[in-house]
DOVEX-612496 format. One record per residue: x, y, z of N, C-alpha, C in turn. Coordinates in steps of 0.001 Angstrom, whole numbers, plus 524288, in hexadecimal, padded with zeros to 5 digits. Each point is the difference from the previous one (the first is absolute). Example, Ala and Ser with C-alpha at 12.3 -4.5 7.8 and 13.67 -1.06 7.14 Angstrom:
BEGIN
833867E9C681E787FC86804A68000080384804B080000/7FEA28041A7FD3080334804A68003C7FCFE80442802DA/
//
This chain:
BEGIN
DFDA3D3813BCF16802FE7FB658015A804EF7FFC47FCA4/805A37FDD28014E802767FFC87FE88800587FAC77FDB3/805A7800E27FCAF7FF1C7FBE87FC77802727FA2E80482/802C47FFD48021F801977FC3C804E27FB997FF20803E7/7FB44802127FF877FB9E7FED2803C67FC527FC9A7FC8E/7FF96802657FA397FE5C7FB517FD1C800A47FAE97FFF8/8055B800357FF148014D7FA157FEF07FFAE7FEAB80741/801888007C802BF7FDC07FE658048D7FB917FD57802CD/7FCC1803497FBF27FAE67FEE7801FA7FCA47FC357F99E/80344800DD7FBE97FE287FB897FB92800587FB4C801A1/7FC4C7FC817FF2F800077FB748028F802207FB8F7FBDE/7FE62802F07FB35801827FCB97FBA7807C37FE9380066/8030D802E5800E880556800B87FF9A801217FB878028F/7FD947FC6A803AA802AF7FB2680312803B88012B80299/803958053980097803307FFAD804537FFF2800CD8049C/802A87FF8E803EE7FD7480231804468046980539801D8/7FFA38044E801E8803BA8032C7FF06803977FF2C8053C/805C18006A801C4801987FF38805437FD2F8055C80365/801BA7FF1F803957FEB08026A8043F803F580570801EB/800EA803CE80325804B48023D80143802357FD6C8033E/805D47FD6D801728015F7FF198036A8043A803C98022B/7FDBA7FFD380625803C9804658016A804737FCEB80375/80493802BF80141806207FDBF8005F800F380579804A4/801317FD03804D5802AF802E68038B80541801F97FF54/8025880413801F78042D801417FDD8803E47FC1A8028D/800187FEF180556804287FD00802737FF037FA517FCD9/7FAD77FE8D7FDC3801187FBA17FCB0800D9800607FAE3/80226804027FED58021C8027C7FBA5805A77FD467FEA9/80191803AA8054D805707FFDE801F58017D7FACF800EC/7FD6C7FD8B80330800B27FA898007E801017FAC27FAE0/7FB49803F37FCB1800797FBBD7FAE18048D7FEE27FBEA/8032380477800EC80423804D97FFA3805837FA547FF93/7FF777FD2C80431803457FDEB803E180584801EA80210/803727FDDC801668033A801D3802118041D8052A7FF80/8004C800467FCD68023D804CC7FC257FCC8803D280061/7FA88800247FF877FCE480566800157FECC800F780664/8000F7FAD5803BC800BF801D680608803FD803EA80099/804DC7FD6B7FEE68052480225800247FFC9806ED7FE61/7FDAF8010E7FAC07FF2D804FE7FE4C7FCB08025C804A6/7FBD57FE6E8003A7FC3D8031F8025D804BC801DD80554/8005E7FB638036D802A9800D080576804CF803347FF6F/8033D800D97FBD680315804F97FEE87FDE9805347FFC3/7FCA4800747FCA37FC358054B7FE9E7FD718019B80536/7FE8B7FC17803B47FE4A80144804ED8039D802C9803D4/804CF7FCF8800FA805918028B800C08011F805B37FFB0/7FE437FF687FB7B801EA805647FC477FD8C805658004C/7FAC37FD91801D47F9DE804A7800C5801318005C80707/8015E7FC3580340802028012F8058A80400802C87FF5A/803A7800087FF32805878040E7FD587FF98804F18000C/7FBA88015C7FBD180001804B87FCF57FB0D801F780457/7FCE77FDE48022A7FDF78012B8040C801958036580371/803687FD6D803348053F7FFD48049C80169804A27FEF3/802E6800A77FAFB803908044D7FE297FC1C8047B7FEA5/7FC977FFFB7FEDE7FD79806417FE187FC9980061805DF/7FFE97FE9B802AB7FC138012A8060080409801F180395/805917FD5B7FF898051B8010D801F18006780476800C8/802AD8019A7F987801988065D7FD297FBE6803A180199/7FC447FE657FF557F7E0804A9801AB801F5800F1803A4/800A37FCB4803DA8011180335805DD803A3800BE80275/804137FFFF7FC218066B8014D800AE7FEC2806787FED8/7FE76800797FA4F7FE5C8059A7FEB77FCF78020A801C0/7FC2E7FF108030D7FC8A8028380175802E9802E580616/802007FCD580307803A380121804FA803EB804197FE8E/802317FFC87FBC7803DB802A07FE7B7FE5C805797FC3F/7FAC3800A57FF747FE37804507FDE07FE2F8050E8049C/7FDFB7FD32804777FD5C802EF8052980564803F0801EE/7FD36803ED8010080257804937FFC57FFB1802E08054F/8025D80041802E37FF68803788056380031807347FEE3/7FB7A801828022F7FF82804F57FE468050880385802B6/7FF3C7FD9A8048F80591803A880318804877FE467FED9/8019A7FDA67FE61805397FC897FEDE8039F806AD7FCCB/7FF37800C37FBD9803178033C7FDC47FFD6804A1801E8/7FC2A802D48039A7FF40804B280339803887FFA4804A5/801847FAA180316802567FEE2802BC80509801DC7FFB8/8017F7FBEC7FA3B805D0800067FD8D800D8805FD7FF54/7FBCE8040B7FD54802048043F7FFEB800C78025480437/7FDC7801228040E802DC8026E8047A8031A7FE4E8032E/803267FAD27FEF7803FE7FF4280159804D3800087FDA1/7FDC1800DD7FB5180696802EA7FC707FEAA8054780021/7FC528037580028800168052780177802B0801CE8065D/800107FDB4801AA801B78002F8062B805357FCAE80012/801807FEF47FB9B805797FC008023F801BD7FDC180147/7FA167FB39800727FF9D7FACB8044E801FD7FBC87FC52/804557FF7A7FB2C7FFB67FC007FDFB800D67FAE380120/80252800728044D7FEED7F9F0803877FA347FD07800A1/7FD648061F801B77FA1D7FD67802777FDA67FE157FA8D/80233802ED7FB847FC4C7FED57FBD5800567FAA37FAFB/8059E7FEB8802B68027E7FABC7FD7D7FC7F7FD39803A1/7FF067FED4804057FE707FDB4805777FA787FFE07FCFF/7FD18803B87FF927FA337FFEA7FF4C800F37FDDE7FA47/8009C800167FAEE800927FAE27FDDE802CE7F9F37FF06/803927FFB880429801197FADF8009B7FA457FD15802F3/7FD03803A7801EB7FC5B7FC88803177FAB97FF767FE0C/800B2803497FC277FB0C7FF677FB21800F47FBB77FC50/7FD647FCAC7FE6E800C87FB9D7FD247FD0F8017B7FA00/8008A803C07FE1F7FD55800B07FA29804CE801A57FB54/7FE7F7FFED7FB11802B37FFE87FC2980260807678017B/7FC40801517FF338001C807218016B805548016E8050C/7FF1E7FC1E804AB8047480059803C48048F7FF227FDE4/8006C7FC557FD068055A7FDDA80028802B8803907FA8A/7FCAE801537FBC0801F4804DA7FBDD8022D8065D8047C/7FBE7800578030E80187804D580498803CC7FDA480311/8014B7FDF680102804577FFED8027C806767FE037FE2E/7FE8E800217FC0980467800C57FB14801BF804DC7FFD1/7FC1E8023A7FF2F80002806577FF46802118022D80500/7FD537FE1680507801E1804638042F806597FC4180194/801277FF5E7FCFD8073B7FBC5803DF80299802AD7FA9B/7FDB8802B07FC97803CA802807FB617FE668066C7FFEF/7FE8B80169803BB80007803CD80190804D2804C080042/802B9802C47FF93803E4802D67FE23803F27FFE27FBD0/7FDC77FBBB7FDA2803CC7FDBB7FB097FD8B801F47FB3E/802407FF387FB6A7FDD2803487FB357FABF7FC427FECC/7FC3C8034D7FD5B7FBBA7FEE17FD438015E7FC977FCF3/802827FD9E7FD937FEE27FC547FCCA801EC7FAEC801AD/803D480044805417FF4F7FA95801D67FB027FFDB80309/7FE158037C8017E7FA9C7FE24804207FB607FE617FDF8/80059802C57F7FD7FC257FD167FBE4802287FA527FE9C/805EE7FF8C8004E8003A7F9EA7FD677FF047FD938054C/7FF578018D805FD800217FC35803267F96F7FEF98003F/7FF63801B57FF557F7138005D7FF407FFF27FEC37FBAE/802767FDDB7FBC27FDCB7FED67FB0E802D77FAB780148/802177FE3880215803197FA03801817FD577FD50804A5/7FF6E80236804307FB177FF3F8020C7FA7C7FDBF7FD40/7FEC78051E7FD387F8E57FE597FF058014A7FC017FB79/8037F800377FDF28012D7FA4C7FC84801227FA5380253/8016180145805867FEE57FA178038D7FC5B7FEDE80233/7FBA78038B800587FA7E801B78014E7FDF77FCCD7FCEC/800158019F7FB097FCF37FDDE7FBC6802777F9EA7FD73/800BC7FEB280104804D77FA00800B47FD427FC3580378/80047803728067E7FC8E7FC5F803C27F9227FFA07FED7/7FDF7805B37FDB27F9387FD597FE307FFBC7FE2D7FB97/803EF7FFD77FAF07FE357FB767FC83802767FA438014A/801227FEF18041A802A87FAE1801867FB167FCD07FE5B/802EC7FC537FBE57FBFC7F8E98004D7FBC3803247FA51/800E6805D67FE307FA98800437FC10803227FE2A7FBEF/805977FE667FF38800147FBF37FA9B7FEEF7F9C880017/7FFFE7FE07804FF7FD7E7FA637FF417F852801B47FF63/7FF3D802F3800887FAB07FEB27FF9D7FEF3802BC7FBAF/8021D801707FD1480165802587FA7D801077F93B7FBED/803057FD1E802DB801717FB447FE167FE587FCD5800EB/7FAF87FF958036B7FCB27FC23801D97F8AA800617FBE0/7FF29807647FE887FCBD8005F7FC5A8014D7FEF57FBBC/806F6800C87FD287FEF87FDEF7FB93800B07F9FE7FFCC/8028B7FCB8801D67FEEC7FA70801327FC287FCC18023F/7FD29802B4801907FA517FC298011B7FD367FEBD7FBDF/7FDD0804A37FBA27FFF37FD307FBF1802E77FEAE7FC46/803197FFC87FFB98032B7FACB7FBF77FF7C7FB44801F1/800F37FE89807437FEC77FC3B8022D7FA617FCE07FFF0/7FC278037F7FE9A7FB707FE807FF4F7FE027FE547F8C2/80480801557FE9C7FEF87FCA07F9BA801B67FD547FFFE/8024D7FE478014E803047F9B08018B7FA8D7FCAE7FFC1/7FE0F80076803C97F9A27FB9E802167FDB7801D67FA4B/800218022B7FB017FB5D801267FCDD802257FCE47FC51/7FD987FAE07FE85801297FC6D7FBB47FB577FEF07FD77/800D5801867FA7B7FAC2800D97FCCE7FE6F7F7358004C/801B07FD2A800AC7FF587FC197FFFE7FA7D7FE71802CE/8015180334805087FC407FF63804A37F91E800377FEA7/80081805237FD0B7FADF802297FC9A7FF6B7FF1C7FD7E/800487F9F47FCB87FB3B7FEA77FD057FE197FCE18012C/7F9B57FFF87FA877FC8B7FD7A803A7802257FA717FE9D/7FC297FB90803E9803657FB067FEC97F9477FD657FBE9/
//
């Protein structure tokens, strides 16, 4: 037996010990009053937000990762054959990150190598522009939720009365 089950159960001590009382969280919040509503219903905001935005980007990237096996077998035998019309044509009508870097490449086609690397390196740098779109607010929404949530923490609240 512990020493808190003793005195519990000593009859001599005259006290009577309290009880646990348990505290719902929304009557937490509530007890909170207006100011800790206010917090909470921001932080809620904030968790819909960052929600929104990382389910967004998942299946922004995920669309934009899928890969057509024929797509570049295509493109090659139509710049082997001299079709560079057909082969601008077959990626204007492909909608992936991969199309639109290839077809940079095939419209700089007889020009020197190193504009057809800065035009694919300017490209996949607007590539990468359109899939991190919105990852600095939710960059700015994890580090501000909690600071927003110490706001509601006032050692006042927690003691006992």
């Amino acid at each position: 037996m512990s020493i808190f089950q003793d005195l519990a159960q000593d009859p001599e001590m005259g006290e009577v010990l309290s009880e646990e009382k348990t505290l719902s969280v929304i009557d937490l919040v509530i007890s909170g009053g207006m100011g800790s509503i206010i917090i909470i219903g921001v932080l809620f905001i904030l968790l819909f937000v960052a929600c929104y935005i990382y389910f967004e980007r998942l299946f922004a990237i995920k669309a934009a990762s899928k890969i057509d096996k024929n797509f570049m077998n295509q493109i090659r035998d139509y710049v082997t054959g001299g079709k560079l019309d057909a082969a601008k044509m077959l990626c204007a009508q492909t909608d992936s990150p991969v199309a639109r870097l290839t077809e940079k490449g095939v419209s700089r086609i007889g020009k020197p190598l190193d504009d057809i690397n800065t035009a694919i390196e300017n490209a996949g740098t607007l590539e990468v522009y359109k899939l991190e779109k919105n990852v600095s607010v939710l960059a700015t929404v994890a580090g501000a939720a909690p600071m927003i949530g110490f706001l509601g923490t006032n050692g006042d609240q927690w003691r006992p009365s």
